[in-house]
Each structure stands twice: as structure tokens, then as C-alpha cells.
N, C-alpha and C positions, 0 to 999 in steps of 0.2 A: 529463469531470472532475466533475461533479455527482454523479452515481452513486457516485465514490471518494471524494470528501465525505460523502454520508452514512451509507457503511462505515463511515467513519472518524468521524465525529461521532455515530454509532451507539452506539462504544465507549467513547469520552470528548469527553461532551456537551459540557463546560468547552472543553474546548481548541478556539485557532484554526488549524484544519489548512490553513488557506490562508496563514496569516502565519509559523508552526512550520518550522524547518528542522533541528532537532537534536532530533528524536522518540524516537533510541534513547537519544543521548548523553546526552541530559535525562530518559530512563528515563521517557519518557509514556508509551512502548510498551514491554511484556515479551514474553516468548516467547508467552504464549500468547493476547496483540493479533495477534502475527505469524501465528498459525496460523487464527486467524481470517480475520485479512485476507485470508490463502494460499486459505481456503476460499469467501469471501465474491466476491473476486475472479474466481477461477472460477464462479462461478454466476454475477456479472452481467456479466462482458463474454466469457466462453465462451475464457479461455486459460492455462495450466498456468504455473504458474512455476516451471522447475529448478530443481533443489537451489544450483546453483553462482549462479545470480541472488537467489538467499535469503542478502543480505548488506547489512550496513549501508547504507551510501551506497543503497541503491536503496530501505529502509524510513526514511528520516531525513526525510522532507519527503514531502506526497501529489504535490508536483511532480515529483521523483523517481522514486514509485514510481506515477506515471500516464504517466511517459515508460518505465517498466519496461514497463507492459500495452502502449503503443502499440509498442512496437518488436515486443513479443512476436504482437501481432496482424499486424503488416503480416511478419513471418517464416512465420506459417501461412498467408497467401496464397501 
């Protein structure tokens, strides 16, 4: 979870991405926070996220979208 905290505090220093649960609906995140993340993600935990997982509820909270990356990792095993 540490690694997707500092993606995410990378982008916006200000915000508390451990206490944050409505990241799109509060507009902290735009499309192209998203594309980052999409990018950043894959480089440090080594796992694609599909198009159809590219949706609200799994970018609204790093809780969220750290249980996005754990499902997606233990799926490529």
C-alpha cells in the first residue's frame, strides 16, 4: 500500500489519500491522474488494469484501488 500512496501523493501532494474516499466524485482525480495512475501502476507492482476495471468505485479511494491491484495480481498467478 505504500508504493500506491506515493503514486498517489506524487500527484497531489495536498491530499490525504489514506483518509480520501470520493477521489473522482470530489474531482481530486481527472482523467489524466487516471492515466497516470494506469501507468504508474503497472510499472511498480507489474499488473495491467482492463479497460472494464477502469471505473469509478475502484479509482474513488487508494483503498479501493489497492484492492483493484491485489485481486489483479493474485488473478496472474
Amino acid at each position: 500500500m505504500d508504493e500506491l500512496l506515493n503514486i498517489l501523493t506524487e500527484l497531489h501532494p495536498d491530499i490525504d489519500f489514506d483518509k480520501e474516499e470520493n477521489l473522482i466524485g470530489d474531482k481530486i482525480l481527472d482523467s489524466f491522474d487516471i492515466v497516470t495512475i494506469i501507468a504508474e501502476v503497472s510499472d511498480v507492482f507489474d499488473v495491467a488494469i482492463p479497460a472494464q476495471d477502469i471505473v469509478e468505485e475502484n479509482f474513488n479511494s487508494a483503498k479501493a484501488l489497492y484492492a483493484l491491484i491485489k485481486r489483479l495480481e493474485e488473478e496472474d498467478d
